[in-house]
C-alpha positions in Angstrom: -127.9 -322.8 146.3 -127.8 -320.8 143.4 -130.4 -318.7 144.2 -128.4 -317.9 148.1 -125.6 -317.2 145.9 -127.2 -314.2 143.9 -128.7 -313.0 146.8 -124.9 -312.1 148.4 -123.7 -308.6 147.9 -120.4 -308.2 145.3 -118.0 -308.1 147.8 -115.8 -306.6 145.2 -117.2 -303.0 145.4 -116.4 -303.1 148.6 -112.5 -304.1 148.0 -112.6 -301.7 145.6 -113.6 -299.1 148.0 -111.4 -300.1 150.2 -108.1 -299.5 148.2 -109.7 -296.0 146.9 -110.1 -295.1 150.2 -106.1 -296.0 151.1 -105.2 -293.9 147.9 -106.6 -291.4 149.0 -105.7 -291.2 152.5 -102.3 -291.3 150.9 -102.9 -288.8 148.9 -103.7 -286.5 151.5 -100.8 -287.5 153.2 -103.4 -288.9 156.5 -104.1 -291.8 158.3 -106.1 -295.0 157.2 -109.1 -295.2 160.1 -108.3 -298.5 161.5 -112.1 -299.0 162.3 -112.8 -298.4 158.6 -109.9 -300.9 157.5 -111.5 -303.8 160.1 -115.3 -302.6 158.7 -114.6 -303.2 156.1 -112.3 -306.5 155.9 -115.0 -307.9 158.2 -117.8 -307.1 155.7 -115.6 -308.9 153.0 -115.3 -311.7 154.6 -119.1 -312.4 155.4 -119.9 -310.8 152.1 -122.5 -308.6 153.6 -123.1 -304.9 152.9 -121.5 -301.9 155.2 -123.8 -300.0 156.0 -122.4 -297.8 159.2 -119.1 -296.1 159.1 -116.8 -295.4 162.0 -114.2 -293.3 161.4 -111.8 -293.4 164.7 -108.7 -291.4 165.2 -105.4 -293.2 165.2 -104.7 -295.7 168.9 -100.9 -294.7 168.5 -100.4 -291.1 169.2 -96.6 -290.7 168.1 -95.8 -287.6 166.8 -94.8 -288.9 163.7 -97.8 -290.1 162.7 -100.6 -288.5 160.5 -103.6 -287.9 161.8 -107.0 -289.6 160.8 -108.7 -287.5 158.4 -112.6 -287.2 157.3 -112.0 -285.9 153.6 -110.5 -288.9 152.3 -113.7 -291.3 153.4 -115.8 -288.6 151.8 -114.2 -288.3 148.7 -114.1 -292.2 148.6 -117.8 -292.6 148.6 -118.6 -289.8 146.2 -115.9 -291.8 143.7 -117.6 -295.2 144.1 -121.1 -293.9 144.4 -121.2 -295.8 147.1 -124.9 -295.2 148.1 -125.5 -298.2 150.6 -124.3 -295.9 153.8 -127.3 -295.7 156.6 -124.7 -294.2 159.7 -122.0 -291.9 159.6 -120.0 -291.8 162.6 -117.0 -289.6 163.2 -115.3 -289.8 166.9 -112.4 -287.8 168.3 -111.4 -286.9 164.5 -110.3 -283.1 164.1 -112.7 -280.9 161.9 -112.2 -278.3 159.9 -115.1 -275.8 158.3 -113.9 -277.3 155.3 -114.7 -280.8 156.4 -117.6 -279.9 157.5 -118.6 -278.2 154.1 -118.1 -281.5 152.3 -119.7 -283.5 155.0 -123.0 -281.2 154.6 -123.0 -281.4 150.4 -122.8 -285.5 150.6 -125.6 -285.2 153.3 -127.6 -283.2 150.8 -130.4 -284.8 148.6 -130.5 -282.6 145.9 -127.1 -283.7 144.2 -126.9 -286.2 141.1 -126.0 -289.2 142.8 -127.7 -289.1 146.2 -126.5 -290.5 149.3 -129.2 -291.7 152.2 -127.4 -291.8 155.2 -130.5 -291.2 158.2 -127.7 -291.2 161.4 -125.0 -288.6 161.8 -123.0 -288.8 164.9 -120.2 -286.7 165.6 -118.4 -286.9 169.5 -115.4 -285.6 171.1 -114.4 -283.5 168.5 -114.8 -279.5 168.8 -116.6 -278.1 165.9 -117.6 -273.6 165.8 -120.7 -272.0 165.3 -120.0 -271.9 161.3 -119.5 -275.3 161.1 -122.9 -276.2 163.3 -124.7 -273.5 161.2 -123.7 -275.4 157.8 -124.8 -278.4 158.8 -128.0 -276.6 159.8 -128.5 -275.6 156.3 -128.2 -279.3 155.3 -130.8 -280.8 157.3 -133.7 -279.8 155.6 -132.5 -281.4 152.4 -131.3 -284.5 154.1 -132.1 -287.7 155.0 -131.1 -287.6 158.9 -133.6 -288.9 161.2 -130.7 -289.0 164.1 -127.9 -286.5 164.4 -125.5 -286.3 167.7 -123.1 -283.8 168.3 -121.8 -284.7 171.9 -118.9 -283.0 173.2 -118.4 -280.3 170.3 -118.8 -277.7 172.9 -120.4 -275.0 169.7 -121.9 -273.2 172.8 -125.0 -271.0 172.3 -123.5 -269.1 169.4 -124.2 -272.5 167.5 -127.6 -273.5 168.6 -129.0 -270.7 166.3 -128.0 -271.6 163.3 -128.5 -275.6 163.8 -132.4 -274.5 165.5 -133.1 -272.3 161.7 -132.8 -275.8 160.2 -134.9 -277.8 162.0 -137.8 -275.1 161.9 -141.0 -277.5 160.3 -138.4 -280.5 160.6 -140.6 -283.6 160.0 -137.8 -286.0 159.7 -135.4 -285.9 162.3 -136.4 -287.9 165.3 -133.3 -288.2 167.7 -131.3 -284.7 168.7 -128.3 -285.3 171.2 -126.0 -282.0 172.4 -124.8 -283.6 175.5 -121.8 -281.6 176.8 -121.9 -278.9 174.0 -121.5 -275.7 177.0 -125.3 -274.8 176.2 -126.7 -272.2 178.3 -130.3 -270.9 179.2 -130.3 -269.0 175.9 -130.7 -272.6 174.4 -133.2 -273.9 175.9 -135.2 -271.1 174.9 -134.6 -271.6 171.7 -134.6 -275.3 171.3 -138.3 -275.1 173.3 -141.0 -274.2 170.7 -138.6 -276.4 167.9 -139.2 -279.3 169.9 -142.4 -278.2 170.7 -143.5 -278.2 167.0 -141.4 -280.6 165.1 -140.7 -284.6 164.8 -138.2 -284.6 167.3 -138.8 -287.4 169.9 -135.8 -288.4 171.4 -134.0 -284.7 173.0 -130.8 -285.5 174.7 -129.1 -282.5 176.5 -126.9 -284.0 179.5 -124.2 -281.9 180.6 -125.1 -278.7 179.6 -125.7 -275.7 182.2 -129.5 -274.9 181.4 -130.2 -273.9 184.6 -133.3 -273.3 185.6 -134.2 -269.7 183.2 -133.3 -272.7 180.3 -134.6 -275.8 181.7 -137.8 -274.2 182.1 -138.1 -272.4 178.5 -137.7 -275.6 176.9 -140.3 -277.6 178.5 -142.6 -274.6 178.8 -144.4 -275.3 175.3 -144.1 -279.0 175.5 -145.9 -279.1 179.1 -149.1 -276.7 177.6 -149.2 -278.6 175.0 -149.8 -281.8 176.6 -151.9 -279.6 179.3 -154.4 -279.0 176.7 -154.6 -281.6 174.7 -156.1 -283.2 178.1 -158.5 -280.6 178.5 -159.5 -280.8 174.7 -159.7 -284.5 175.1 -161.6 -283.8 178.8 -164.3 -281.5 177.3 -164.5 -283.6 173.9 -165.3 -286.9 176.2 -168.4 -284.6 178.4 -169.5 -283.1 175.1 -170.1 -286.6 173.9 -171.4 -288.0 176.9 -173.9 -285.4 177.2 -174.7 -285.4 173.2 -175.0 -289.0 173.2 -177.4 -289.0 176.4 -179.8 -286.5 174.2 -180.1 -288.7 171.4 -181.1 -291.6 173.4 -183.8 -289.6 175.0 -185.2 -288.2 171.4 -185.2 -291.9 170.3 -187.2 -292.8 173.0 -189.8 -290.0 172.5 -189.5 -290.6 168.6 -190.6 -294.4 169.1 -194.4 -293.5 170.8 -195.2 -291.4 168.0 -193.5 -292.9 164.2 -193.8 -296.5 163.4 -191.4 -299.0 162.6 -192.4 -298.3 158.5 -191.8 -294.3 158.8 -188.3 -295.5 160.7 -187.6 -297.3 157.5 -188.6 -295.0 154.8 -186.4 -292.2 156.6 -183.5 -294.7 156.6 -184.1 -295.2 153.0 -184.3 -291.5 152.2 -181.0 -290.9 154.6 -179.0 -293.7 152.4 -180.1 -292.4 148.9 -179.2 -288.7 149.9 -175.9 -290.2 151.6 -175.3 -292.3 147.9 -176.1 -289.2 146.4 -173.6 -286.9 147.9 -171.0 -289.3 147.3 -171.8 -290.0 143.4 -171.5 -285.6 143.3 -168.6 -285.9 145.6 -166.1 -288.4 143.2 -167.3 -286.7 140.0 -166.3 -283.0 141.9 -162.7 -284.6 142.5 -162.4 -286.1 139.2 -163.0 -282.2 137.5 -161.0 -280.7 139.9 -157.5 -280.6 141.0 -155.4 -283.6 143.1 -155.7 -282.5 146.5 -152.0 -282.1 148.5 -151.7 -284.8 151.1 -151.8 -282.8 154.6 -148.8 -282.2 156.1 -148.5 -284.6 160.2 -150.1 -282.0 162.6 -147.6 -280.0 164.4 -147.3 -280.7 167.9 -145.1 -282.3 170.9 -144.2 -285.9 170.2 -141.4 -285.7 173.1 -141.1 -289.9 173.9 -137.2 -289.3 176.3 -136.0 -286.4 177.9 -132.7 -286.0 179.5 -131.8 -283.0 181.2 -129.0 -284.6 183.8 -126.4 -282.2 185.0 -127.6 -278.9 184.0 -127.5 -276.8 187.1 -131.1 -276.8 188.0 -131.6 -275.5 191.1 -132.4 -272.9 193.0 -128.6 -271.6 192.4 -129.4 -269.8 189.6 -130.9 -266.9 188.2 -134.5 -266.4 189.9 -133.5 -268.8 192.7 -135.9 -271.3 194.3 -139.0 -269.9 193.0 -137.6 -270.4 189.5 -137.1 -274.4 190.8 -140.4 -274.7 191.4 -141.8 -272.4 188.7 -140.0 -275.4 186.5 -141.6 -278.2 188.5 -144.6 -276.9 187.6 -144.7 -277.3 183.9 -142.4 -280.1 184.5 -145.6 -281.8 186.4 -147.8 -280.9 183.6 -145.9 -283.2 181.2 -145.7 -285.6 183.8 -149.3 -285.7 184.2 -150.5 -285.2 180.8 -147.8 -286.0 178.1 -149.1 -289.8 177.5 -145.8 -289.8 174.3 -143.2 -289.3 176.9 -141.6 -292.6 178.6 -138.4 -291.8 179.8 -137.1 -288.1 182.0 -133.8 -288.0 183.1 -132.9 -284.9 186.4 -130.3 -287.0 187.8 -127.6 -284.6 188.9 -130.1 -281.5 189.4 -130.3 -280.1 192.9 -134.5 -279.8 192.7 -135.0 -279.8 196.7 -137.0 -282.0 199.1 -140.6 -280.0 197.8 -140.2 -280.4 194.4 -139.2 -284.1 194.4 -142.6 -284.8 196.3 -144.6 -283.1 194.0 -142.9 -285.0 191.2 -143.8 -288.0 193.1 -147.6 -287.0 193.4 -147.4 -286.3 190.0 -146.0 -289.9 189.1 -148.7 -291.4 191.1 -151.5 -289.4 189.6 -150.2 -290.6 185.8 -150.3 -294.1 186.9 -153.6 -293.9 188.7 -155.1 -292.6 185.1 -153.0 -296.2 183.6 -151.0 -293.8 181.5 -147.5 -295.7 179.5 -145.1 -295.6 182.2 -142.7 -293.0 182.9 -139.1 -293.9 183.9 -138.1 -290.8 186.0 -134.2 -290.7 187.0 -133.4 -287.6 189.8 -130.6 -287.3 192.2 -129.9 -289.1 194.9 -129.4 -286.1 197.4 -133.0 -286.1 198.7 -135.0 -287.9 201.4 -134.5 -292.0 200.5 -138.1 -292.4 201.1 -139.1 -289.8 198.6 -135.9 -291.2 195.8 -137.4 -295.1 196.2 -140.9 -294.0 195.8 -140.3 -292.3 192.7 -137.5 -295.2 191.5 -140.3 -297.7 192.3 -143.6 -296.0 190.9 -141.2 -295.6 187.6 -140.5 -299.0 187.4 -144.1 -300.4 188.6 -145.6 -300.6 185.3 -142.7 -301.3 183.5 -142.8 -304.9 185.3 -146.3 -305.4 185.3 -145.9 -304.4 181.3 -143.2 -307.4 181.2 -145.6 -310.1 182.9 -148.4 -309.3 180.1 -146.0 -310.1 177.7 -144.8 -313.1 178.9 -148.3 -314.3 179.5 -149.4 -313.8 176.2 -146.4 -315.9 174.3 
């Protein structure tokens, strides 16, 4: 028992946080977060550690009442050094640059007392170009490996500044700007990002891409995973054919040496080998460490969603732009074997370019590629929507039954 005992968290950091947080709110003359308040009372009790904030406006929206603010949460961790924090989330709360300036300096890692929160989540709120430009700056220097910015509506005029920060990103994995008013500019500059970065999980719903943007950003990821199956195509004949060659010369080699000149050219490949490697360790022991080698660059897109961004033959370039985007779109389809999930629902793509998508589908399971969950709209031919619903889900099941089988 003893032992469970000093294994329990001391619950009294956290009631000290918690009444340093209320001073403060007071302080700044704002709200307490209910959220926070419950969090927190609810981690006392069960004397475990909090480790996600949710900072919530107020439910009661009388005049009278002050509003729910983020500097007083911030300031409340920087003054108990509370460094336990994994997810920051901040919904519907009004922002200002200057919140936003604190927010990025306790995100940073290169302060005296650091704080390793990895998910950042900020919805419904809307936040400017400066303020999506700042936090930009702090991503490098942060722990983030999620960050979601729904419904801040920055518009393209932000997507610059937040894109300079993620340039050689190797940490962040999950990017959400659902509903932000992006544009085509955006997805040309969020394509060779994601094309050459960490990022895994790119969710862009609501947006207005269109086609010009839709297309830019996929463009990169699609020839990437285009050749990388041509490299792996012509590495695969190059050893089938190499490997063929050496059979044959040990064939002919076998009528002429005998089984004792086999073994004294063995011996003499195994000393030369030993050799090598005894020259080898003492050349790394007089020279320099060698720098570990940074993950190869490259698309590791695993879920797309692109729902209700205007792509269709509406826009700029018309329907030869659709299916200059279905294209590429079937090269990652085909070839991408990271990406598991692609969401069009809400994108007018036409009758031709949902059957090619379908072909495509079936092609990728045909080569037993993971399975590819493929959402599009419903306004197309019902044949051509359930094929693609049911070639999408096909594997999935069949991956479910394995499983079960082997418990």
């Amino acid at each position: 028992m003893k032992t469970k005992a000093s294994s329990l968290p001391d619950v009294s950091i956290l009631k000290t946080f918690m009444k340093t947080y209320e001073r403060h709110c007071a302080l700044s003359q704002s709200s307490v977060s209910v959220t926070i308040k419950q969090n927190l009372k609810r981690c006392i009790e069960n004397e475990i550690v909090l480790t996600k904030f949710v900072l919530t406006s107020s439910q009661n929206s009388r005049g009278d009442v002050q509003p729910v603010s983020l500097t007083p949460l911030l300031r409340t961790i920087r003054d108990e050094r509370y460094m336990l924090g994994k997810e920051l989330c901040i919904w519907g709360i009004q922002l200002s640059n200057q919140d936003i300036a604190n927010l990025a300096l306790l995100l940073e890692l290169d302060g005296r007392t650091t704080y390793p929160f990895c998910s950042l989540e900020i919805i419904h709120t809307v936040i400017d170009a400066w303020s999506v430009e700042r936090l930009g700056v702090a991503l490098p220097v942060s722990n983030l490996s999620s960050i979601v910015l729904d419904y801040t509506k920055f518009g393209d005029k932000g997507i610059n500044g937040l894109v300079s920060g993620l340039k050689g990103n190797r940490k962040l994995l999950t990017l959400s700007l659902c509903y932000c008013n992006l544009g085509p500019e955006s997805g040309t500059e969020l394509g060779p990002i994601v094309a050459q970065t960490a990022i895994c999980n790119l969710y862009l719903n609501g947006n207005n891409l269109q086609c010009l943007g839709a297309l830019a950003l996929i463009k990169p990821i699609a020839v990437y995973a285009n050749n990388l199956a041509r490299d792996k195509e012509t590495n695969t004949m190059k050893f089938s054919n190499a490997t063929g060659h050496q059979m044959h010369e040990v064939g002919k080699g076998l009528n002429v040496h005998s089984a004792a000149s086999g073994m004294n050219i063995t011996s003499e490949t195994r000393r030369s080998n030993t050799t090598e490697s005894i020259f080898g360790k003492k050349k790394k022991r007089k020279g320099t460490k060698k720098r570990k080698k940074n993950p190869e660059i490259g698309s590791w897109l695993v879920k797309l969603h692109l729902a209700d961004n205007g792509i269709d033959g509406r826009g700029k370039g018309g329907q030869n732009m659709v299916l200059e985007f279905t294209q590429f779109l079937i090269y990652l389809i085909k070839y991408s074997e990271h990406l598991i999930e692609l969401d069009l629902d809400g994108n007018a793509i036409g009758e031709l370019c949902s059957a090619d998508i379908l072909d495509a589908l079936k092609e990728r399971l045909n080569e037993k590629m993971p399975n590819l969950n493929i959402k599009v709209t419903y306004q197309i031919a019902s044949e051509t929507f359930g094929s693609i619903f049911k070639n999408g889900k096909k594997s999935k099941s069949t991956r479910k039954k394995k499983k079960k089988t082997t418990k």
